[in-house]
N, C-alpha and C positions, 0 to 999 in steps of 0.2 A: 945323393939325396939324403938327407936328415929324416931321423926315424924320429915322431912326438914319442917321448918316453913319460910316464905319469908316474910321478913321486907317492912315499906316499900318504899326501897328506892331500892325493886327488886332484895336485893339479900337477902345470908340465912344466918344464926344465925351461921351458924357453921363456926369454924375458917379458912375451906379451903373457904370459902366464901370474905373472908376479902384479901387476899393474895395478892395482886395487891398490897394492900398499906404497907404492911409490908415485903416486901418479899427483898427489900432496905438494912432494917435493919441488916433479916439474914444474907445476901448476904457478908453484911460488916463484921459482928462481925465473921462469917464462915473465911472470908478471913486474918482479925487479927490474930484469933486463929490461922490460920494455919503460918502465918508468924512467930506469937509468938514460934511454934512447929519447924520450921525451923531455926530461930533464934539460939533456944537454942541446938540442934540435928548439928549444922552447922561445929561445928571441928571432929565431928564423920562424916559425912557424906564427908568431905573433906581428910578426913584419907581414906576413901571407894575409893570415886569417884574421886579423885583431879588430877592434872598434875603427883604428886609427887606418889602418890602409882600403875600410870601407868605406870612412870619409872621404879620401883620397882620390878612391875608385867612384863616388859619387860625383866631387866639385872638378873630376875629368870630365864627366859626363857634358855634367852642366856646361863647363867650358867649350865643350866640344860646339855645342847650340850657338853661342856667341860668334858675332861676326865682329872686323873693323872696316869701318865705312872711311874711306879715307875721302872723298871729296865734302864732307864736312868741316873740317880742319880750316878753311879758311871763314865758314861761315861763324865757328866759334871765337875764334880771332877777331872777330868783326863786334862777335854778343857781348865778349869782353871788355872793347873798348868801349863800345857802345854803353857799357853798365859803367864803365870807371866814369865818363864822364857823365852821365846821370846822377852820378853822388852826391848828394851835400858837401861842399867844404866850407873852412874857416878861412876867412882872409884873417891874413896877419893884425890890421890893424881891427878888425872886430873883436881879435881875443883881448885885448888892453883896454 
């Protein structure tokens, strides 16, 4: 067992004793490192979190609601032809 021995300037030999004066430093170099960690992590994190993958995560959503009705398909094939020849056209000999 370790005996607290007190200096004497009142406090103890051991490093949680000291901590006041250095506790600055960790505080900093804690806070680099983390900026350093976010820095590099920041296009992955932006890919996660960002405006654009909340779009993403919304026009899923919506999509997800959407159906395809597949026995329509003939009736629209039908509205289309049905509209092509409703068209006005030119006969040849009307445009001269």
């Amino acid at each position: 067992m370790h005996a607290l021995v007190i200096g004497r300037e009142g406090r103890s030999d051991y490093p949680w004793g000291r901590i006041g004066r250095v506790s600055w430093l960790y505080i900093a170099l804690l806070a680099i490192a983390v900026a350093i960690v976010i820095g590099a992590e920041w296009p992955r994190l932006e890919a996660k979190l960002g405006a654009e993958s909340r779009r993403r995560r919304q026009r899923a959503k919506r999509k997800a609601g959407l159906r395809v009705i597949q026995n329509e398909a003939d009736d629209f094939a039908a509205s289309v032809e049905r509209d092509l020849a409703n068209l006005p056209t030119i006969d040849e000999t009307e445009r001269r």
